[in-house]
Phi, psi and omega in degrees: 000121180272223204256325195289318160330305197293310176307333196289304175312325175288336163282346193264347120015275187289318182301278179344279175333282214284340180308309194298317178288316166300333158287340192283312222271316175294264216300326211278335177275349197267105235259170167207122220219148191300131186071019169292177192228130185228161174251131174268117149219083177251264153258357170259111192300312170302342166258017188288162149144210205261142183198172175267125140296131152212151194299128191296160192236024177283173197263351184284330171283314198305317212273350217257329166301314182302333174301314195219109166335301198281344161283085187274156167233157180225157181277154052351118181227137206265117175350310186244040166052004188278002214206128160268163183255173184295118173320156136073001185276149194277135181332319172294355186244025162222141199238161172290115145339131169301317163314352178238013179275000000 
């Protein structure tokens, strides 16, 4: 096998990693807008599943927003009114439906 041969796994390696970083970078950017419809999995495992966004309207997010723009927390609205959702989730814990793409 010669040497150039040998590198290709290790280049493909690396492209995977960076792919990973670029998925990171692709999810941080991936918006999220008052009434999308998101799959919630964040840390209450009983509350995963499907909701509405909406910008939480407590005042520890309103003030935590004011600080920082870019830390939005959101309200969970559950579609078919049966349930309430989660409070206060943090953007890394919703991902944008595929239905709204």
């Amino acid at each position: 096998m010669t040497a150039a041969r040998a590198s290709i796994p290790l280049r493909l390696q690396s492209l995977q990693e960076n792919a990973m970083g670029d998925d990171t970078l692709f999810h941080s950017l991936d918006l999220i807008q008052s009434g999308d419809l998101v799959r919630y999995h964040g840390s209450i495992p009983h509350a995963h599943g499907l909701y509405i966004a909406v910008p939480c309207p407590c005042s520890a997010c309103q003030f935590l927003y004011a600080i920082a723009p870019t830390d939005t927390r959101y309200a969970l609205i559950d579609p078919w009114g049966e349930l309430p959702g989660p409070r206060c989730a943090r953007r890394e814990s919703i991902t944008r439906s595929i239905a709204c793409n």
